[in-house]
Residue, then its C-alpha position, 0 to 999 in steps of 0.5 A: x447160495x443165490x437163487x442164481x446158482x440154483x438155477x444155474x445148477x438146476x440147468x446143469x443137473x438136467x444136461x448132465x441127466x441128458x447126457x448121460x441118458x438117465x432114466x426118468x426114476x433114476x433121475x428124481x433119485x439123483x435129482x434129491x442128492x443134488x438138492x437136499x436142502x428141502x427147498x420145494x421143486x416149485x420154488x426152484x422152478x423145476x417145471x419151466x427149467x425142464x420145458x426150456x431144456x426140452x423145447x431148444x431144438x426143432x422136435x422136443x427132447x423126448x427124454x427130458x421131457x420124460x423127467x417132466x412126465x415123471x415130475x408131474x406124476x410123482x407130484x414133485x411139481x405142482x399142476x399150476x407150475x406146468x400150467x404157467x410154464x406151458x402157457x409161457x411158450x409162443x412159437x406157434x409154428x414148432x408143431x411137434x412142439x406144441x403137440x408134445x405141450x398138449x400132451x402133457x396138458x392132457x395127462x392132468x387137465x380134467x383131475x386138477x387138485x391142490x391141496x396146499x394152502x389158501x394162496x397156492x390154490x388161488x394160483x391154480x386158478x390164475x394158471x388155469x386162465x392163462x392155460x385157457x389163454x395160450x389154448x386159445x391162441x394155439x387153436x387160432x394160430x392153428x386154424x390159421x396155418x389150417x387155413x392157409x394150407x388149404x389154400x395150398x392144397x395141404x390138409x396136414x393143418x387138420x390134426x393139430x387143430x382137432x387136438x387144440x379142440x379136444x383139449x378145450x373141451x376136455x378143460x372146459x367140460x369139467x364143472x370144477x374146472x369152470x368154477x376155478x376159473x370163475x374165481x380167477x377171472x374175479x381175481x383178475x379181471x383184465x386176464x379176463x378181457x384177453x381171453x373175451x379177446x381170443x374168443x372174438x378172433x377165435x370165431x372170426x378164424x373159424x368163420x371162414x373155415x369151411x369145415x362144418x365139423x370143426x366150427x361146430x366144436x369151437x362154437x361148443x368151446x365158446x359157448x361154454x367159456x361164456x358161461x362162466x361168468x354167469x354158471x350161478x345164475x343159469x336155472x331151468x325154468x319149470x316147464x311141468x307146472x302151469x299154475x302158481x298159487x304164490x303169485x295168485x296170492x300174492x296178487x289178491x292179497x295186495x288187491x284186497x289189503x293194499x290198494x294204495x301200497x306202492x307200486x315198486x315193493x310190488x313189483x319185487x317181490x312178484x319178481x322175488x316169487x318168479x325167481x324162487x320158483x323159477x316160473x317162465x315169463x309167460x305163465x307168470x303174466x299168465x297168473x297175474x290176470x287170473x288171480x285180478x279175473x278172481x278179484x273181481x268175480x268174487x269181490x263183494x259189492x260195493x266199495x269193494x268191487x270198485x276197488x278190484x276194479x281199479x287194481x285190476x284196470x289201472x295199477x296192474x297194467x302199470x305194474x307189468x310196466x314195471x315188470x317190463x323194465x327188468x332185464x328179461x334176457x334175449x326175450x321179449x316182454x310184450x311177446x310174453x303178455x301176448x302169449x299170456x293173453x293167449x293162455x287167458x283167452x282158453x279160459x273162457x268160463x273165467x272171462x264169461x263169469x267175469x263180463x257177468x260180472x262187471x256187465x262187459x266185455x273186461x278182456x277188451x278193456x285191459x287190451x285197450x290199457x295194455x296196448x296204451x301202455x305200450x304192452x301189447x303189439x297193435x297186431x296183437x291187440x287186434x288179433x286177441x281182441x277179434x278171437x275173444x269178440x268171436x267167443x263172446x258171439x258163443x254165448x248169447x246171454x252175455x248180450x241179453x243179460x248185460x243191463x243196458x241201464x248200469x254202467x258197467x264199473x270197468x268203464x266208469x273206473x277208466x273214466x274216473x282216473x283223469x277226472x281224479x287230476x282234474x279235481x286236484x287241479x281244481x282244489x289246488x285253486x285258491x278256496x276264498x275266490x269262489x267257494x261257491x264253484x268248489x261246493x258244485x264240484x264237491x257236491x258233483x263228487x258226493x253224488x250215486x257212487x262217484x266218490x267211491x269211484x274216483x277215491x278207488x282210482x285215486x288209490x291204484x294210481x297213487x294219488x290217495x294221499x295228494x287227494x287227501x292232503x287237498x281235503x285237510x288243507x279244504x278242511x282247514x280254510x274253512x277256519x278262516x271266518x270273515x264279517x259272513x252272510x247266511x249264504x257265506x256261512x251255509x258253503x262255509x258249513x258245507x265245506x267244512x262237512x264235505x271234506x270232514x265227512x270224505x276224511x273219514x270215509x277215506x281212513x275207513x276205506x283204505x286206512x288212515x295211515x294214508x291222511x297223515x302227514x309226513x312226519x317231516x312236515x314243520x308246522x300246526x298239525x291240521x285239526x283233522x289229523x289231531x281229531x282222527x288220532x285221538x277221537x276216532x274209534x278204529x278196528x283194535x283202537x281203544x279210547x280214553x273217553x276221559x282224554x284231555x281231548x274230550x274235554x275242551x274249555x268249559x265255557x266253549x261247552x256250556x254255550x255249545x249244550x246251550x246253542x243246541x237245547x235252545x234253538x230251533x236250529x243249528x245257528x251258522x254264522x261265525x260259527x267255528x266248526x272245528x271247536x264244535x267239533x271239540x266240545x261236542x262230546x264234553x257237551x253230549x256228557x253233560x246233556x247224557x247226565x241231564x238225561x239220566x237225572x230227568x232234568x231233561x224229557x226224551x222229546x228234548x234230547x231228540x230236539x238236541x239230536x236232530x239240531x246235532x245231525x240236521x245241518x253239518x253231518x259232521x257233528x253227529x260223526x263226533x257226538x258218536x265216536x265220543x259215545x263209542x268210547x264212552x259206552x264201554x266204559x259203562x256197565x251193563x244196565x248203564x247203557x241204555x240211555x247212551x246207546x239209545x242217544x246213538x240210535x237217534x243220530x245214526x238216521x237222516x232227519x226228515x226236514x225241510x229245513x237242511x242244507x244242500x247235499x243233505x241226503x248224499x251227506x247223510x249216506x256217508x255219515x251212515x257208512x262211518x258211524x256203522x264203521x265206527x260202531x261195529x265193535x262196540x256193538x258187537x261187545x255190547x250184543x246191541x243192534x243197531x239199524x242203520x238206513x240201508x244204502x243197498x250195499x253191504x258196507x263192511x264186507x269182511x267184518x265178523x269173520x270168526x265163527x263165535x265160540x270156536x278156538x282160534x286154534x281150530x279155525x286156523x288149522x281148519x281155514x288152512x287145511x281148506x285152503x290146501x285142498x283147495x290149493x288156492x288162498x282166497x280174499x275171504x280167507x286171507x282176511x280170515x287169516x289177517x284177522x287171526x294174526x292180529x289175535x292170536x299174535x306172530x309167534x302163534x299164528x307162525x309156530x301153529x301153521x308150521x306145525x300144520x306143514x309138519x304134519x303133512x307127508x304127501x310130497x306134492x301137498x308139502x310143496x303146495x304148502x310151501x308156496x300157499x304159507x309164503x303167500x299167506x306170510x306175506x301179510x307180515x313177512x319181516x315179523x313173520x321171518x324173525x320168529x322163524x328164523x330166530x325161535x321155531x327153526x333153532x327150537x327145532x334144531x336144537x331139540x333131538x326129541x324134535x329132529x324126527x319131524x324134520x324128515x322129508x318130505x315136510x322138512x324139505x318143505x320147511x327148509x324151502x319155506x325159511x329160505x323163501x322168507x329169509x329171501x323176501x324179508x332180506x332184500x325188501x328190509x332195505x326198504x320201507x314196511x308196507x302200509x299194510x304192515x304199519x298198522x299192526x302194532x308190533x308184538x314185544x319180541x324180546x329184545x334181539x340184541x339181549x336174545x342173540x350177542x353176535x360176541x362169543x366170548x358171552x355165549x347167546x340165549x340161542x347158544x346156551x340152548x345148543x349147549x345145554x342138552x347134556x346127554x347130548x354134550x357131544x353132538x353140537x360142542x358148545x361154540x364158547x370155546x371158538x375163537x372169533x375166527x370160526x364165526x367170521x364171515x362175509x357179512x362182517x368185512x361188508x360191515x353189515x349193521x348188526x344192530x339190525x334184528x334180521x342180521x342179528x337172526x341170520x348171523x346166528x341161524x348160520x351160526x348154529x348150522x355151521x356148528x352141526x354141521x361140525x358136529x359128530x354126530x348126523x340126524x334129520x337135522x344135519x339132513x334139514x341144514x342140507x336141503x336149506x344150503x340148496x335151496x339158498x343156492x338154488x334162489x341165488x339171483x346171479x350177482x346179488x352181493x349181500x345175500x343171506x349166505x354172506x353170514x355163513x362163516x367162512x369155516x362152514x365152507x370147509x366143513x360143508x366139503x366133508x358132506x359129500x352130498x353138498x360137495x359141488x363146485x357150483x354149491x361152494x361157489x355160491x355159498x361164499x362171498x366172491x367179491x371178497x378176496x377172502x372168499x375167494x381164497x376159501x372157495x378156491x381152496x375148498x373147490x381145488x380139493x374136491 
């Protein structure tokens, strides 16, 4: 039979029903004769065919539409079906009609199931959004006619309009129904469009109804249909909590390590921590200034000072610049830096001590900045400034302790950055037309602390490394030698030194990663590049004092040994500085040997010494980085004589006879050299004096307390930081250095140790939030290891399991959730320069360690398979087809080859297989608190979060968890701009 003559048939097998006034159960019975072949009542279309029969005349046919009430109850039809067919009917004015449609909606709308397939329940969804659609344009029509008869005196409009809300609201107030129609209007946008459409003619209808009452509840109605676009991304913000120790970190991490670290990784991942932890706008301007007034309170003196200061005044208003250009919703930024300034204002003795401090009034200073930057309101700056003046007025000391003759740094930095582009203007003139009028402006430079200050300037602003380039480039005209006289020769010499000597301050200072060149860059690499990578000693460098590159032409060495044991001094025409340079430590090698077999007396070497030291610094800068290298190599009584060679080039000569700038050359020389020997020193238990600048030049050296385990001391430095509550720069250095000694896995698997041990539930969440700051000093290294060896460790082992329990295991699942976030939207980008310096650990080979194919099961699988009185709880996932581990991840073709990915894939993997398995315990717990956590982070819209490698199936089975079965939780863990996971959620929501 055509499908025709079924309907046809169908027509008929309901008027002959009519007529002859079957009852409803009768009428199904007889309805199963008819069509016995098992064709389903959805395809044949029961539903619309009763619908039409019922709604011919003026009033609907009671009776049949008595079978359909049968129908719907005894699940002969399928909810979309009547749904589609409801929303097919647009006469509008038939209101016994439509009240009778609405009554059959009401039976079913706020329980709808379906428990068929994939595509069935996709189109639940698409019929729930058409019966949204036709409920819109029923209410308005209503309200319209409503309207009218107002305007004729009747209120009879009333009861049919409050019935249409009713059911809006019934349909709508139901999460799972939200979340289907979430899935349908991705299904189908355009449906989408029309029901915006409805909304707008909705709301200009009700606007001129007079009645309150009834506005009100379509307004409710409206609201709650936006909603639904974005029902991922609406979290509370913590009200409870006012300070954020993350962020605090965070920021005094960057100022203390990362001055010269771009401004964008910055900014997201301080936007990456305010979303985490859900911290309203004003608290988190709020902890930013705090963490900078701590900076610069507890910085030591010095160069360090200086650079908090230039943090503090110069890149973080440019940062809160950049925080500004994230959509903030309908709030505005600048009135949240006010409000934050408010919150500041209150702490006064913070202010106090900082002013102390820096010898100003600081808060004025950042309001000027702010309201530059376009940050702050004229009125606000005035007003805030005028309250923090008023303050000041309380404490009289301020005034009479501010030291009229020091100028304060806060200002000298401000002053600092425009004279840093000048500078670069006047080095990118041509060198060879007025050397003379350059070596005013370097010497200018040289002079007080002037080069700390623009160098920390240059760093906040980004322009270090331009700087830098302008130095090698200074460095390297100076190898251009024409037909010279003496005083050609001496600003040649000096140029030469100036920029060698600022070189290597500058990689000491801030890293050297910051002179070298782009590796891009085609061409001779500059000599001072080659020189600082192979000769110059560094925290954790190791030299070769035998390198090639110690030992230049020999006959360039012999002229050298002779030009130094020979003259009086130094000789400068047409000399080549750069070889010089080269030779020296061959040539120190030689007159070390001449030395120790007596062929040369001591007053002799200190002749060679002060001919080395006395008129270019920079000879002196190479003679000990040789030395550095060479005395390690030496035994214990060997070394007198080259340590004794160090102490005579590390003090200025006394002459009369030096070249310009001699002293503010020699007080950089010093600061490098006590840099360079810090290690060797401390190995070889030698003390060196070196001359005093007044200033402790290696603040954070030698933070370890000798003969202590460094186990001790990381599990000490961190039980102090968590009562404390709070990570300071000290420490953070003291954790930087552990990471480097004691390496990733056990600096990682140690203090997760230490969270694990923790059982107050308010010191677990501090935890939390301090060990992700402090992982930040290498979080993508940080986060392999965690998600790839402590957490499937942890899992895997039921001797382990007990520790996972709450409260430390919801703290641990918070933390690998925060880390997998962090590490997985900043991989796309670059490593910071911090973490470029570390050498990175041989992690085992990811790909060997995690095959995403299961036909050769992983090293991470075998371990789930392997404990076999446990064979039951997680069957081995060998036997899966590739079906069960298919995800979002591998239809957006996600680089597997990439260590995260791989680490992630298979993390989700193994919690797919828990949850599969038989058998529950803290770990099941522990994988439940980890998929909340990942749902709670989820930033609205974010296609490719780290749930895109959960499985598919581990949808279906996170169902049958009943603590997890939300229709918010499934629709954030699946992949909704795939039409697969969509099918999924769709499938798993309708059977909630």
């Amino acid at each position: 039979q055509s499908g025709v003559m079924k309907v046809v048939n169908l027509k008929q097998a309901i008027l002959q029903a009519w007529k002859e006034r079957w009852s409803d159960y009768q009428w199904a019975i007889n309805m199963k004769k008819f069509f016995p072949k098992g064709a389903t009542w959805d395809i044949l279309n029961l539903a619309e065919a009763l619908l039409e029969q019922a709604m011919i005349g003026p009033s609907p046919n009671p009776l049949i539409l008595s079978y359909l009430k049968y129908a719907i109850s005894s699940q002969m039809v399928s909810y979309s079906t009547v749904l589609t067919a409801i929303s097919k009917f647009d006469d509008f004015s038939r209101d016994l009609c439509i009240q009778a449609l609405l009554d059959i909606m009401d039976m079913f709308c706020d329980r709808l199931s379906c428990h068929g397939k994939a595509e069935e329940c996709i189109g639940l969804c698409r019929a729930l959004l058409s019966a949204l659609h036709w409920l819109l344009r029923c209410t308005t029509a209503s309200a319209e006619r409503f309207r009218e008869g107002l305007e004729m005196g009747a209120t009879t409009g009333e009861k049919q309009l409050t019935m249409c809300l009713q059911r809006l609201n019934k349909l709508l107030s139901s999460t799972k129904n939200r979340a289907l129609l979430h899935i349908a209007k991705l299904e189908e946008a355009s449906s989408w469009t029309a029901i915006e459409q409805s909304l707008l003619k909705l709301g200009e209808t009700f606007a001129s109804l007079s009645n309150c009452h009834l506005q009100n509840q379509a307004e409710e109605c409206g609201t709650l249909i936006r909603s639904i676009p974005i029902m991922l991304s609406m979290h509370s913000e913590q009200l409870h909590k006012t300070g954020f120790p993350t962020v605090h970190a965070v920021v005094l991490l960057e100022g203390t390590m990362n001055l010269t670290g771009e401004m964008q990784p910055l900014v997201e991942q301080l936007m990456m921590v305010k979303r985490m932890q859900r911290i309203p706008s004003p608290l988190f301007v709020l902890e930013i200034w705090k963490a900078c007034f701590v900076g610069l309170i507890e910085s030591p003196e010095g160069t360090e000072e200086l650079k908090w200061t230039a943090f503090t005044f110069l890149k973080i208003p440019q940062v809160l610049v950049k925080l500004k250009k994230y959509p903030q919703g309908d709030k505005d930024f600048t009135e949240d830096v006010n409000c934050a300034f408010e919150f500041l204002l209150k702490l006064t003795p913070l202010l106090d001590k900082a002013d102390q401090r820096c010898n100003c009034d600081c808060i004025n200073l950042l309001l000027q900045e702010c309201s530059k930057q376009g940050l702050l309101s004229d009125v606000n700056t005035s007003n805030l400034m005028a309250k923090r003046t008023a303050d000041r007025e309380h404490a009289p000391w301020l005034k009479s302790a501010e030291n009229a003759n020091i100028q304060p740094n806060p200002g000298l930095i401000l002053r600092a950055e425009p004279t840093v582009t000048n500078i670069l203007k006047t080095m990118d003139a041509d060198h060879s037309k007025s050397p003379e009028g350059l070596l005013g402006v370097l010497g200018h430079m040289l002079s007080g602390k002037s080069l700390d200050l623009l160098l920390a300037a240059a760093a906040a602003t980004g322009k270090l490394k331009s700087f830098a380039r302008k130095f090698i480039s200074l460095n390297e005209f100076t190898k251009h030698i024409n037909a010279e006289n003496s005083k050609a020769a001496s600003v040649r010499a000096l140029l030469f030194d100036i920029s060698f000597l600022m070189l290597c301050h500058v990689a000491q200072t801030y890293g050297s990663e910051v002179i070298l060149s782009e590796s891009s860059t085609v061409g001779e690499v500059p000599f001072f590049e080659t020189w600082m990578q192979t000769c110059m000693p560094e925290e954790g460098k190791i030299l070769n004092p035998d390198h090639p590159c110690f030992r230049p032409d020999s006959t360039k060495v012999e002229s050298l040994v002779a030009l130094l044991n020979n003259s009086s001094e130094m000789k400068l025409v047409q000399m080549k500085w750069q070889e010089a340079c080269l030779s020296i430590s061959a040539a120190i090698l030689e007159i070390l040997n001449a030395w120790e077999n007596g062929v040369l007396a001591f007053e002799s070497i200190q002749k060679i010494t002060d001919n080395i030291k006395g008129k270019v610094c920079s000879l002196a800068v190479c003679a000990v980085a040789w030395l550095v290298a060479h005395v390690r190599m030496l035994g214990l009584d060997e070394r007198e004589k080259s340590l004794q060679m160090i102490r005579q080039l590390v003090g200025p000569l006394y002459s009369e006879n030096t070249l310009q700038f001699y002293n503010e050359r020699v007080v950089i020389m010093s600061s490098i050299l006590e840099h360079m020997c810090a290690d060797v020193l401390q190995q070889t238990a030698t003390q060196i004096k070196f001359p005093t600048t007044g200033m402790d030049t290696m603040p954070y050296w030698n933070l370890l307390p000798p003969k202590r385990p460094i186990k001790e001391v990381l599990t000490g430095i961190f039980a102090e930081v968590l009562e404390k509550g709070w990570v300071d720069s000290r420490s953070i250095h003291v954790f930087d250095t552990l990471l480097h000694m004691g390496g990733v896995y056990w600096f990682c698997n140690n203090l997760v140790k230490e969270l694990l041990k923790e059982t107050r539930k308010e010191y677990t969440l501090r935890a939390v939030e301090l060990l992700y700051s402090i992982f930040c000093l290498d979080m993508q290294q940080v986060t392999l290891i965690l998600l790839g060896h402590i957490l499937p460790n942890l899992l895997t082992d039921s001797a382990k399991w007990h520790s996972l329990m709450d409260p430390p295991g919801t703290a641990l699942a918070k933390l690998a959730v925060w880390c997998a976030l962090s590490s997985y939207s900043s991989h796309k980008g670059q490593a910071s320069s911090r973490q470029k310096k570390r050498h990175r650990e041989d992690i085992e080979d990811y790909i060997s360690l995690f095959p995403l194919d299961d036909t050769q099961p992983s090293k991470l699988m075998r371990l789930l398979s392997s404990n076999e009185d446990d064979a039951n709880v997680l069957s081995s996932p060998t036997d899966r087809s590739m079906s069960s581990s298919l995800s979002a991840s591998q239809l957006h073709t996600v680089n597997m080859r990439d260590p995260l990915n791989r680490v992630l894939a298979n993390l989700f993997l193994l919690i797919s297989s828990i949850l599969g398995a038989r058998t529950a315990g803290p770990h099941t717990q522990f994988v439940q608190w980890f998929m909340e956590e990942c749902v709670d982070c989820l930033e609205q819209g974010s296609r490719g979060s780290i749930l895109q490698f959960m499985p598919f199936t581990t949808v279906s089975e996170l169902v049958k968890v009943s603590a997890m079965s939300s229709p918010k939780v499934v629709l954030a863990i699946t992949d909704l701009s795939l039409p697969l996971g969509r099918r999924v959620a769709a499938k798993a929501i309708a059977a909630l």
